[in-house]
TITORBA-121104 format. One record per residue (C-alpha): residue number from 1; residue in three letters; z negated, x negated, y. Coordinates in pm, whole numbers, plus 50000, padded with zeros to 5 digits. Each point is the difference from the previous one (the first is absolute). Layout:
pami seq->NUM	type->ALA	c3->Z	c1->X	c2->Y
...
//
This chain:
pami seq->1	type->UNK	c3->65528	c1->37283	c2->84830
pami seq->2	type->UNK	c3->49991	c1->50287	c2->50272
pami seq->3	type->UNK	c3->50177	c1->49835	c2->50301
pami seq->4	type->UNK	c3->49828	c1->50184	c2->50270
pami seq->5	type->UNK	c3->50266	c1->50164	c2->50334
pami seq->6	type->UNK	c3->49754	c1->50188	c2->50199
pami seq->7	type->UNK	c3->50251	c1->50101	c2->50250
pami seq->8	type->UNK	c3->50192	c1->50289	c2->50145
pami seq->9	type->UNK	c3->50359	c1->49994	c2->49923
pami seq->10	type->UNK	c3->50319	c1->50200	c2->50097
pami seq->11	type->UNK	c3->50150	c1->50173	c2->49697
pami seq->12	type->UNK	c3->50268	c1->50220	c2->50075
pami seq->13	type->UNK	c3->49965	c1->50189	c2->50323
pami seq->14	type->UNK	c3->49592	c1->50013	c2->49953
pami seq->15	type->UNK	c3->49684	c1->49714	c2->50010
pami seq->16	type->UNK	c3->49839	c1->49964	c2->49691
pami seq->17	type->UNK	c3->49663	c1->49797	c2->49976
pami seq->18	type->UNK	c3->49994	c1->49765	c2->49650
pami seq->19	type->UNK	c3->49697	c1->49812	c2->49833
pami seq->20	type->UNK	c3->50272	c1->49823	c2->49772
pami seq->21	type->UNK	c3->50315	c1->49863	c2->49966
pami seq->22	type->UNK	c3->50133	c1->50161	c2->49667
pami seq->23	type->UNK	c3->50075	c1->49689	c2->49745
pami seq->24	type->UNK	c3->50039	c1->49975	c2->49689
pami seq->25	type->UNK	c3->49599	c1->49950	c2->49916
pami seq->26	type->UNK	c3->49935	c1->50309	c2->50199
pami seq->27	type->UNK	c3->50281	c1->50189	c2->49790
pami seq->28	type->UNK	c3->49833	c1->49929	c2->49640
pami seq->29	type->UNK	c3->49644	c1->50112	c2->50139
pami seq->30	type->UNK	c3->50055	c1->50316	c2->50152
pami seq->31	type->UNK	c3->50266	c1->50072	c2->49683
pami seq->32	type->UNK	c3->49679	c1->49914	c2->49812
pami seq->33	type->UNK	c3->49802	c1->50288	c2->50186
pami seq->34	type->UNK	c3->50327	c1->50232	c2->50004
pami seq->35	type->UNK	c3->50144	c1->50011	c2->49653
pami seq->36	type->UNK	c3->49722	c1->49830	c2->49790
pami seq->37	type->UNK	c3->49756	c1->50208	c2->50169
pami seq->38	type->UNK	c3->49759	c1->49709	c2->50087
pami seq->39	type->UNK	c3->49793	c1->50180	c2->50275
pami seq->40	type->UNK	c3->49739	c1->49815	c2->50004
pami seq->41	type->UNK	c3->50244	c1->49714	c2->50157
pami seq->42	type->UNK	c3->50067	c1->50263	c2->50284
pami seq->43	type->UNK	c3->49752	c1->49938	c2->50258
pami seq->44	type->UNK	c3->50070	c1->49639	c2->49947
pami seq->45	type->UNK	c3->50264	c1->50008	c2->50317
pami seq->46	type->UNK	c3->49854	c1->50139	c2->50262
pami seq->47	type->UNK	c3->49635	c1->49863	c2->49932
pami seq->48	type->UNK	c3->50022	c1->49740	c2->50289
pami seq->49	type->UNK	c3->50145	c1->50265	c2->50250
pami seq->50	type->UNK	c3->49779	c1->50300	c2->49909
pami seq->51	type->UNK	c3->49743	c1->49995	c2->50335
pami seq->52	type->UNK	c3->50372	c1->49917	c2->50206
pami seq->53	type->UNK	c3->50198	c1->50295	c2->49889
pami seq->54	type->UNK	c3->49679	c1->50228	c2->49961
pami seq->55	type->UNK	c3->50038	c1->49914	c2->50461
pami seq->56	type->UNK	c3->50365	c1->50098	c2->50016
pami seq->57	type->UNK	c3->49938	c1->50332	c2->49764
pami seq->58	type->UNK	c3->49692	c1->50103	c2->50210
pami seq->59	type->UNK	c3->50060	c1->50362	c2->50108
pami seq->60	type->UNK	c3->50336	c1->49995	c2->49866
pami seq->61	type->UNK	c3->50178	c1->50237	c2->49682
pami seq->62	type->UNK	c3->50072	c1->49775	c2->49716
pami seq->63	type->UNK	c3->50358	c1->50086	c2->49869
pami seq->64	type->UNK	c3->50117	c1->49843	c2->49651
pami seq->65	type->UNK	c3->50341	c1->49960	c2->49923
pami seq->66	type->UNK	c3->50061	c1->50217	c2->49699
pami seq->67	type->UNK	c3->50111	c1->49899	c2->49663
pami seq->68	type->UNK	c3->50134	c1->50298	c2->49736
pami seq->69	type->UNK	c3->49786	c1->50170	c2->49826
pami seq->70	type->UNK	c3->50144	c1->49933	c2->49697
pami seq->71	type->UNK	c3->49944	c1->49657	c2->50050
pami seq->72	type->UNK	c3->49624	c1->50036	c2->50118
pami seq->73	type->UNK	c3->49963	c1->50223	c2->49712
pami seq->74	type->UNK	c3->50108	c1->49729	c2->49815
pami seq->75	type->UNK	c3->49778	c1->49763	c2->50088
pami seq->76	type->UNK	c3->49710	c1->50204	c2->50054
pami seq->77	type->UNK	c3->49877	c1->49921	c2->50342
pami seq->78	type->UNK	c3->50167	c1->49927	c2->50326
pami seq->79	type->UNK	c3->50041	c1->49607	c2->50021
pami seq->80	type->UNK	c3->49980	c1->50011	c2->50387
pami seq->81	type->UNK	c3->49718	c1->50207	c2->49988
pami seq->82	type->UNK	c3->49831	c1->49728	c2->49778
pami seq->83	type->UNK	c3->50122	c1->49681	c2->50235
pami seq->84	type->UNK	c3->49867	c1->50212	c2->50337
pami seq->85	type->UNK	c3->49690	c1->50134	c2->49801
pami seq->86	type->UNK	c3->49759	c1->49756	c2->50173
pami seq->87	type->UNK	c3->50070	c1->50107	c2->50361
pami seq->88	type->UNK	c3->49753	c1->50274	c2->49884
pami seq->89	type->UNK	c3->50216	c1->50307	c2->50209
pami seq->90	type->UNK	c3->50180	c1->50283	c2->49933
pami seq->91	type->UNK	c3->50332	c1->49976	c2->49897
pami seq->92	type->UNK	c3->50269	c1->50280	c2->50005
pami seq->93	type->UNK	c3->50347	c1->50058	c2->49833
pami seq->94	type->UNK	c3->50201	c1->50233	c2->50196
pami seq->95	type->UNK	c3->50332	c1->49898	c2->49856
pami seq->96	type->UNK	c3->50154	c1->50127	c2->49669
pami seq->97	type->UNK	c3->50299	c1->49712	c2->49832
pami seq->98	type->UNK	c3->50236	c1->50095	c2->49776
pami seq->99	type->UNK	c3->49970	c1->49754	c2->49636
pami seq->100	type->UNK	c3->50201	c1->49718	c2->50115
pami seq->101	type->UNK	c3->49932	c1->49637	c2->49991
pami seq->102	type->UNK	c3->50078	c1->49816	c2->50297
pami seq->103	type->UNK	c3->49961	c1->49634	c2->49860
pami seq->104	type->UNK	c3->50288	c1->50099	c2->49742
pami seq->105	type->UNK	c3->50221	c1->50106	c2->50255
pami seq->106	type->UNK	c3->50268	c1->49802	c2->50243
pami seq->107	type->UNK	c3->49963	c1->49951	c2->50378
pami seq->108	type->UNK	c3->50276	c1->50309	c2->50054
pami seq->109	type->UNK	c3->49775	c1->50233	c2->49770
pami seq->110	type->UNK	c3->49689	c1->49884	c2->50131
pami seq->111	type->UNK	c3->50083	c1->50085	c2->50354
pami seq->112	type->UNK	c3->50058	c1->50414	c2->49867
pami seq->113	type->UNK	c3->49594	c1->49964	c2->49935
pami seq->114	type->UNK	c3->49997	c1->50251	c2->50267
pami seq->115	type->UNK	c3->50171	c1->50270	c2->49766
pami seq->116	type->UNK	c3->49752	c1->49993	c2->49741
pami seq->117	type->UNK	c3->49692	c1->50038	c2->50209
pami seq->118	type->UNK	c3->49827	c1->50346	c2->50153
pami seq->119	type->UNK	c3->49707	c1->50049	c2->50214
pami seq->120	type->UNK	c3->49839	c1->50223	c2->49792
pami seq->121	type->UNK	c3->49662	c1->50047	c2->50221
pami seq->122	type->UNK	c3->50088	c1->49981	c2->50395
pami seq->123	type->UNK	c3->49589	c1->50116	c2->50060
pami seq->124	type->UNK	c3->49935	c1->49638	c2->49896
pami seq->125	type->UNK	c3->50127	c1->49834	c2->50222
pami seq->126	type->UNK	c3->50097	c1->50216	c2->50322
pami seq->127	type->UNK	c3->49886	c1->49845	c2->50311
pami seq->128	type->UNK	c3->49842	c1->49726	c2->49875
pami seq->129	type->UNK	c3->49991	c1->49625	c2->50026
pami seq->130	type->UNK	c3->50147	c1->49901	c2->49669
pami seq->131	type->UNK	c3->49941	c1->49667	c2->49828
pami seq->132	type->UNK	c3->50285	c1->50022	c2->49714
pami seq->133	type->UNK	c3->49880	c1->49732	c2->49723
pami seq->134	type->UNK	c3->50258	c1->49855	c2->49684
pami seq->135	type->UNK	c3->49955	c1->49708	c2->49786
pami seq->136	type->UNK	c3->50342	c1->49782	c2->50063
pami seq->137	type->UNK	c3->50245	c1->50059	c2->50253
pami seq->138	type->UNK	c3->50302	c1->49850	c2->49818
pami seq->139	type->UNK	c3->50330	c1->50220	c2->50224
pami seq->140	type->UNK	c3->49783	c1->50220	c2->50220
pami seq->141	type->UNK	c3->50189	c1->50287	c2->49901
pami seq->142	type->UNK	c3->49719	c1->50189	c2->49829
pami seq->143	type->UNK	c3->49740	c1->49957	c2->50310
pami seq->144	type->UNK	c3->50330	c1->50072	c2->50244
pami seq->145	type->UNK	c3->50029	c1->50304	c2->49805
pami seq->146	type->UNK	c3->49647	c1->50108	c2->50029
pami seq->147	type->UNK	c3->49961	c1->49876	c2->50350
pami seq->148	type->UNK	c3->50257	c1->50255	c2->50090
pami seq->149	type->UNK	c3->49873	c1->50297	c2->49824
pami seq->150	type->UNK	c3->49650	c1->49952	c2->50184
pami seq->151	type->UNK	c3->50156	c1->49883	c2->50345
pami seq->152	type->UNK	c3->50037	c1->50352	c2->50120
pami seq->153	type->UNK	c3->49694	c1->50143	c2->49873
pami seq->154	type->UNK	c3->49706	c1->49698	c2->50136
pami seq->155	type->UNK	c3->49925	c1->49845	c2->50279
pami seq->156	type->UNK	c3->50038	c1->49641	c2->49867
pami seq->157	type->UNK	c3->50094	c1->49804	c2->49708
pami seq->158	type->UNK	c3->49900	c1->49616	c2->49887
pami seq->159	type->UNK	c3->50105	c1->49871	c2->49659
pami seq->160	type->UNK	c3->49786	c1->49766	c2->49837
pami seq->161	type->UNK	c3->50120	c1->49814	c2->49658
pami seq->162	type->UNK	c3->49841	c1->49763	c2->49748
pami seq->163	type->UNK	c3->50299	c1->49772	c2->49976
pami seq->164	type->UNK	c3->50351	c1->49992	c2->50197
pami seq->165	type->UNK	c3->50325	c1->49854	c2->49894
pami seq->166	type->UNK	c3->50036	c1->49704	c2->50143
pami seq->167	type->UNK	c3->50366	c1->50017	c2->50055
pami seq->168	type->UNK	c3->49837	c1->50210	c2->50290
pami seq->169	type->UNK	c3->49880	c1->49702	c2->50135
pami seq->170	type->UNK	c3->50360	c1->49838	c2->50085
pami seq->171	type->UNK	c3->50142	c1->50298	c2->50131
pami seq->172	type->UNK	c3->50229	c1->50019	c2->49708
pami seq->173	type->UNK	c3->50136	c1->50322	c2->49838
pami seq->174	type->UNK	c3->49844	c1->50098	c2->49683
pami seq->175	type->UNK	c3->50081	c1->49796	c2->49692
pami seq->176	type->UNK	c3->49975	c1->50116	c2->49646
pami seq->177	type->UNK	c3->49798	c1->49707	c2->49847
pami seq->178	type->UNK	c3->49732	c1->49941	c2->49826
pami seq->179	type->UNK	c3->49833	c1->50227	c2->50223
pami seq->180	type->UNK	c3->50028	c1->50348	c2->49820
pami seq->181	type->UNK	c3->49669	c1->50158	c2->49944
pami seq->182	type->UNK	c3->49970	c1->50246	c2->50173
//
């Protein structure tokens, strides 16, 4: 079952808003939309917060964290462009990432996130209110990473995620558990 958070969190040195907490349950559906390609599961998730987060994106810029292209390639479509589809708005990629797997990585090497991602189109985003969307927030380090390139460019930034990890919750440092999708 989807245990339901709806809360705002701090996550390293940023707030990030979470529909979820990220459990095991959660894991095997979105790795059911991510690697066995089950879209039509996507929209699933967000359903009961559509009309919500459609309020907080009003009149914003809709950033998506990026995932490599080799990996959307892939796949064959974007898998948090198919979770965020029913919001109905624009959403815009600005960042380029290098073909690395976060999930597969330690806590050390998933802090360097910040090497292996460019902002590739700065007239995306510059000046404006940015509402940066991802599916989990397992370390943080990948939406720290992004925060940071877009911090000097816009005039604000809220992160919104399906599901956090809940050793988020406690305060506690991030855990390598059974929490690894990423």
């Amino acid at each position: 079952m989807l245990i339901p958070l709806r809360k705002t969190v701090s996550v390293l040195d940023f707030e990030v808003y979470a529909f979820y907490r990220y459990e095991s349950f959660f894991e095997k559906m979105i790795f059911q939309v991510k690697e066995n390609k089950d879209v039509t599961l996507a929209p699933v998730f967000l359903h009961p917060y559509v009309s919500y987060l459609q309020k907080i994106c009003e009149e914003k810029t809709i950033v998506l964290v990026p995932s490599s292209e080799k990996k959307t390639k892939s796949r064959g479509f974007e898998p948090l462009r198919e979770f965020y589809k029913e919001l109905g708005l624009e959403m815009v990629s600005p960042f380029e990432k290098d073909d690395i797997k976060q999930s597969l990585r330690s806590a050390t090497q998933r802090s360097k996130i910040k090497n292996h991602l460019r902002l590739a189109h700065l007239e995306m985003i510059i000046d404006k209110e940015i509402i940066l969307l991802d599916d989990v927030c397992t370390t943080g380090y990948s939406l720290k990473a992004c925060i940071d390139l877009l911090k000097p460019h816009s005039k604000s930034i809220k992160v919104v995620v399906l599901a956090l990890n809940p050793g988020h919750l406690k305060g506690d440092s991030y855990r390598k558990s059974e929490y690894s999708c990423n």
